[in-house]
N, C-alpha and C positions, 0 to 999 in steps of 0.2 A: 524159370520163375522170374518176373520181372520185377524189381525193386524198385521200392517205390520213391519218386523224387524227397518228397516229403520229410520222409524217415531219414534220409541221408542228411537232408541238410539239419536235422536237429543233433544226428550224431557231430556235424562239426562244429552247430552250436555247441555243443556238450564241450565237446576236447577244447575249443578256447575258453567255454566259460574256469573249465579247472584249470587251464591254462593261465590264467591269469589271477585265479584264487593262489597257486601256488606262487606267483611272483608278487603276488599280495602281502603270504605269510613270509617271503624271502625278505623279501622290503623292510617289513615288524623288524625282523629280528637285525637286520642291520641298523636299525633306524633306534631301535634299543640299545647297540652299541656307541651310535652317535649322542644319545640320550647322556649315557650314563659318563662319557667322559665330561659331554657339557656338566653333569652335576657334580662333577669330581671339582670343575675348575669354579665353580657354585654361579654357572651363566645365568641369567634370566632372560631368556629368547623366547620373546612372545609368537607364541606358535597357534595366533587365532586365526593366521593365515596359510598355515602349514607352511612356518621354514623351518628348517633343521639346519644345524652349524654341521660343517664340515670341519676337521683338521688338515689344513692343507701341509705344513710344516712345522711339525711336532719339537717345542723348545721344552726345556726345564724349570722355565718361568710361569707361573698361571696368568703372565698377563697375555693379552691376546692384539693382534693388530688383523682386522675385518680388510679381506678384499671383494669389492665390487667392482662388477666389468659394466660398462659401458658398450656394448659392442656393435657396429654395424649402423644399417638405419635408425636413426631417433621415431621412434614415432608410437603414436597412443593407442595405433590397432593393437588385435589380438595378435601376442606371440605366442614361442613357445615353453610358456611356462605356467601351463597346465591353468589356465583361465586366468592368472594376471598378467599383463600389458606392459612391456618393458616401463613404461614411467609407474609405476604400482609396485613391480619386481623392484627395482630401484629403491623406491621410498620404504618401504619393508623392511627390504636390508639395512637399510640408515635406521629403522626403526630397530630390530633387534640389535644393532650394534648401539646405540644410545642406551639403550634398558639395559646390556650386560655390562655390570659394573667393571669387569679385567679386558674387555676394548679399549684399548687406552688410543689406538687412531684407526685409520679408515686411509687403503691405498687403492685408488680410483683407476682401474687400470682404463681406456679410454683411448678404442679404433675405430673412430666413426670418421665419415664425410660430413656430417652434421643432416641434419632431416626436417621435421615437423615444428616451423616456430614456436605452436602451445607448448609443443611435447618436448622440448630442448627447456622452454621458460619453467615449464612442472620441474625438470629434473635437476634444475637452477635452484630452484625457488627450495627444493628439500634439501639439498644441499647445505645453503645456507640455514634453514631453519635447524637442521644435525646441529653446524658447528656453534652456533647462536645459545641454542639449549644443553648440549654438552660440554661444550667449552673441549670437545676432544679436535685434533687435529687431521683433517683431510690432504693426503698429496694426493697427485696425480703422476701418474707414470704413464706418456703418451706414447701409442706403438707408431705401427709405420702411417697410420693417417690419425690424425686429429685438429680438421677444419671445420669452420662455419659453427654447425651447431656442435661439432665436437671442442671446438674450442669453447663456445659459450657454456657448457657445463665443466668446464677446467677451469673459468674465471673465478668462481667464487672461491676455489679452493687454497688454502694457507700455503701451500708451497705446490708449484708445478715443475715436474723433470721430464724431458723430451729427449729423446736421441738426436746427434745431429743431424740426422737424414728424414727427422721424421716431417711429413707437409703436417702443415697448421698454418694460423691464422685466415683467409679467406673471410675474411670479418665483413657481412655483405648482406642482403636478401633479396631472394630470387621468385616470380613469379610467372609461371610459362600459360600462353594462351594458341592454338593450335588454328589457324584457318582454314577451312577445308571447300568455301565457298565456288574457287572456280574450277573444282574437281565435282561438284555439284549442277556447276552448270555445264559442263563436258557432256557429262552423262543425262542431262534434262530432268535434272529435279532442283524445285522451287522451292524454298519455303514460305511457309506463312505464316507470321506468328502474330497471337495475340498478347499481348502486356499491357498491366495497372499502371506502369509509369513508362516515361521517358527511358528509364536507366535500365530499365528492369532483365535487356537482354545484353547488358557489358557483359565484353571478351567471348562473347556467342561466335562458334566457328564458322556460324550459319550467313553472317554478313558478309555484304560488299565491302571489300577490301580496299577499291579503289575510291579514295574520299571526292575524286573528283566528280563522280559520277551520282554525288548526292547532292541534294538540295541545300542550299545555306542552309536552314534550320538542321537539318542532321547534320551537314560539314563544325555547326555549331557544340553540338549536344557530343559528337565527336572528343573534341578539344576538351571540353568539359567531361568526359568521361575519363581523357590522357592523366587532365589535373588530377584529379580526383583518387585513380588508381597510383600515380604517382607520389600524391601525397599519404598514401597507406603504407607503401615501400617506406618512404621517406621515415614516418613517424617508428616504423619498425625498428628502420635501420639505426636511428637515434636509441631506442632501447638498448639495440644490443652494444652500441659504445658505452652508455652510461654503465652496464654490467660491466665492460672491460675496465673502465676507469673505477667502478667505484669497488669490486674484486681485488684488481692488483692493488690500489690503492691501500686499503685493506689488512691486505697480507704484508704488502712494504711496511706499515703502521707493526703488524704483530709482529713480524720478524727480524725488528729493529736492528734493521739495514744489512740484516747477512741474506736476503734474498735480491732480486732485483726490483727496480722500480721501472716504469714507463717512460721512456727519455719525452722530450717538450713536445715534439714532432710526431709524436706516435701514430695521431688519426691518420697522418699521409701515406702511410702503411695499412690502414683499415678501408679499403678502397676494392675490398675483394682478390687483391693477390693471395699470392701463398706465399709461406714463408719457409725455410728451411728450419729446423729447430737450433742450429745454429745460428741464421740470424735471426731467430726470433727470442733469444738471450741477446743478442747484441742489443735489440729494440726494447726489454724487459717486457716479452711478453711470458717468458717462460722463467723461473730461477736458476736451473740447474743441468746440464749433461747427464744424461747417464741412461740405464735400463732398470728393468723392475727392480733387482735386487741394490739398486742406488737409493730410489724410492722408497724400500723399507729402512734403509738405513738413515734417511733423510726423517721418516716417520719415527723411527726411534727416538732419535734426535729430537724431536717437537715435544715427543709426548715427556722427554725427558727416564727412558727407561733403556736399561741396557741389552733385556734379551726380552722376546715375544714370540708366541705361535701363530702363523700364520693360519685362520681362519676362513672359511668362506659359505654362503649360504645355500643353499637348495628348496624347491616347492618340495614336500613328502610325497613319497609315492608310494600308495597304498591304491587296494584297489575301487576305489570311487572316484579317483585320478583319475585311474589308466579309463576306467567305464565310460567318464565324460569325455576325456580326451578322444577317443575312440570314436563315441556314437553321439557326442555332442555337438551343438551345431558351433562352430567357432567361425570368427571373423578372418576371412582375408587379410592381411595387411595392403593397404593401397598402395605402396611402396616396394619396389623388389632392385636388388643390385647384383650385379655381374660382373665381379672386378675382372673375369676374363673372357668377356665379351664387349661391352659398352657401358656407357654411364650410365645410372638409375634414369627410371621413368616416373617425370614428376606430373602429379595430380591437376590436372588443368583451375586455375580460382583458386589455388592454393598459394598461402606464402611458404617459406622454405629458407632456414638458414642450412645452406647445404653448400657443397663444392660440384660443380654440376656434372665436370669431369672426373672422373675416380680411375682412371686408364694411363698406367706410366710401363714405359716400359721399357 
């Protein structure tokens, strides 16, 4: 008897679809155990985006100090957390930790190369707005990378703690354009393009590279496209100092003078090196030495409370998660890194507060 394709593949529909009812109903019931200790400790964790508090370190105290990561590339594509987008994922967490009244801080833990100018400026910008409307306190606790765009979201923060070994600073922005023109005419193919303006086909891989071999009016419109692209860098790059200046500056003002301040010299440091976390306390880009659990103790300290549980957030997973996760169409991220292979691949026309190397070894 020959069986039929058909038949078989709904029996394996079948066994995943129970397959996944039952890590549905598994989900419930743990996710009720997460429930009920939040209402023991009387959280208010707006859960119109499906997060759930975690317990990460269970104290005696009901107050609570919220950990969020930073982790990896910055950027506003789709990750993975079940349809929100690390800068959303991010802002969430600030948002449930603002609304529960026994968050008394927020420890920033923070391993990026930096990434996505908007998507570093969003995750800037919520940051600030946390500490602005809570009045709770943000550290940051820097692991082994925290450059470019990872520094730019540690700027805003009331107290920052780095290892001494950890890279940061790389204070800089970076924009990569690729010419692929005389591997075009190797192989004998031409382009031909039409365009509304003069400008219309800047950093196009498709062009003559060699300016010589243009006419003055394009040797012209050239020059004027360097200006022009230069001055986008330029106005960037001026942003992201005024965040450093007016962050540390900031924090030096709240932490009335037991953190660091920015010595006179600082921008000559902001030129895109790296800095080591020890000397980037000597420059006051950082406040403090240490590793996470220096951080909480640094966060104690701020919020002014002796003991606290360490919390932390989650998307719920139930099963119209897993279904979309699954069968839904989700976005790439344009950005991918290989700390053990090569540096990330950056988006051609893109800006980028990022460290372009991520390869130590």
């Amino acid at each position: 008897m020959v069986r039929s394709k058909g038949g078989a593949l709904w029996k394996i529909l079948t066994f995943v679809f129970l397959g996944l009812l039952c890590l549905s109903i598994l989900s419930r019931s743990l996710g009720g155990y997460t429930r009920v200790v939040a209402a023991r400790s009387h959280a208010q964790i707006d859960r119109s985006r499906g997060l759930e508090e975690t317990i990460l370190e269970q104290a005696k105290s009901d107050n609570k100090i919220a950990v969020i990561s930073v982790d990896g590339i910055i950027t506003g594509g789709m990750g993975d957390h079940s349809g929100m987008n690390m800068v959303d994922f991010v802002a969430e967490q600030l948002k449930a930790a603002r609304t529960d009244s026994d968050v008394k801080a927020v420890v920033l833990k923070v391993n990026s190369p930096g990434g996505e100018v908007l998507a570093s400026d969003e995750i800037n910008n919520a940051i600030r707005k946390f500490e602005d409307e809570s009045r709770k306190p943000v550290v940051v606790s820097m692991g082994a990378l925290a450059a470019s765009g990872g520094y730019y979201v540690s700027a805003p923060c009331r107290w920052i703690v780095a290892n001494e070994l950890t890279l940061t600073g790389s204070i800089g922005v970076i924009m990569d354009s690729w010419n692929y023109r005389e591997l075009m005419d190797k192989v004998g193919i031409r382009p031909h393009v039409f365009k509304s303006g003069r400008f219309k086909d800047m950093l196009s891989g498709e062009r003559e590279p060699d300016t010589n071999k243009l006419s003055s009016v394009e040797q012209k419109d050239r020059q004027e496209e360097d200006r022009m692209v230069q001055s986008l860098i330029n106005e960037t790059y001026n942003k992201f100092k005024s965040v450093v200046q007016n962050g540390r500056g900031q924090a030096a003002e709240a932490n009335n003078g037991q953190g660091r301040s920015l010595v006179k010299n600082w921008t000559d440091y902001a030129d895109g090196r790296v800095l080591s976390g020890k000397h980037a306390l000597e420059l006051g880009f950082v406040d403090e030495l240490g590793d996470f659990d220096v951080a909480v103790k640094r966060a104690k300290t701020l919020a002014r409370i002796s003991d606290a549980s360490l919390v932390g957030y989650h998307v719920v997973f139930d099963f119209q998660s897993v279904v979309s996760h699954l069968f839904g169409k989700t976005e790439t991220p344009a950005l991918k890194i290989d700390l053990g292979m090569g540096a990330p691949a950056l988006e051609a026309g893109r800006l980028y507060y990022i460290l372009p190397t991520t390869v130590l070894h």
